[in-house]
N, C-alpha and C positions, 0 to 999 in steps of 0.2 A: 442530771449530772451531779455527781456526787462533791463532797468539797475536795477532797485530794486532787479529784483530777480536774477542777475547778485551778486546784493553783498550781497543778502540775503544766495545765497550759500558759496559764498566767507565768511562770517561767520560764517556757518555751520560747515564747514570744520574746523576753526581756532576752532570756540569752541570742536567740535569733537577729534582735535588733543591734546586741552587746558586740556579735559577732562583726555583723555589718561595717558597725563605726569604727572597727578595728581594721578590718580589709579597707575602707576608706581611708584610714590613717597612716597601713602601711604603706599602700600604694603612692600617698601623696611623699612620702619618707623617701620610699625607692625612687620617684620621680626628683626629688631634691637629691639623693647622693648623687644621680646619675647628671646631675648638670654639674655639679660638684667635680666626677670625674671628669665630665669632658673639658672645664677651665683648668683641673692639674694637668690634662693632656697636652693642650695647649700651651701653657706655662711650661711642658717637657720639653717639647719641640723648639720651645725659643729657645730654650736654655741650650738643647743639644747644638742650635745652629751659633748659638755665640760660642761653645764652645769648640768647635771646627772654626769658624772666624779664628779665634786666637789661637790653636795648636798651628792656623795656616799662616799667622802672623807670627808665631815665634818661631815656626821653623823657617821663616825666611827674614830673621833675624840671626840666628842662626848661623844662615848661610852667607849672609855680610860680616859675620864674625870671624867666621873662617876665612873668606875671600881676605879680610884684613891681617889676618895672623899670617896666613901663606905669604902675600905681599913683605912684611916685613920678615919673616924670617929666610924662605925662598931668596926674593931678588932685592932683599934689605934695600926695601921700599920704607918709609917715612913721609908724615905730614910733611907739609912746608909751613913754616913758621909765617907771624903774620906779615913779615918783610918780605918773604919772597912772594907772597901773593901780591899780584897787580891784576889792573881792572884795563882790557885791551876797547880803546875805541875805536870807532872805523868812521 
């Protein structure tokens, strides 16, 4: 065996092996973003459901808003002040 291809294999090998701990390294990468994506997904979904929580709580605020505008202008409706509130016993 000649020396060129004495260290042309000696080469071989190192890039062979260079290449190895790199597919090693990816793959553990792609295995880390990919847990990575599934907690941002997660964290999506909560976030989507609080936000339908509160579009489902302001529009039914909302709608007690209006029910009280209507009352006083409609059938000029009004609080009752704290004298005319009484506590009925039985």
């Amino acid at each position: 065996m000649e020396r060129w291809q004495f260290f042309s294999l000696i080469f071989l090998y190192v890039a062979v092996i260079g290449m190895a701990v790199l597919l090693v390294a990816n793959r553990h990468q792609a295995r880390q973003l990919f847990v990575e994506l599934q907690t941002l997904e997660k964290e999506r979904d909560r976030l989507n459901s609080d936000w339908s929580r509160l579009k489902l709580e302001q529009s039914t605020q909302l709608h007690h808003l209006r029910i009280e505008q209507r009352a006083r202008e409609s059938l000029k409706m009004q609080k009752p002040s704290t004298e005319g509130i009484g506590v009925i016993r039985e």
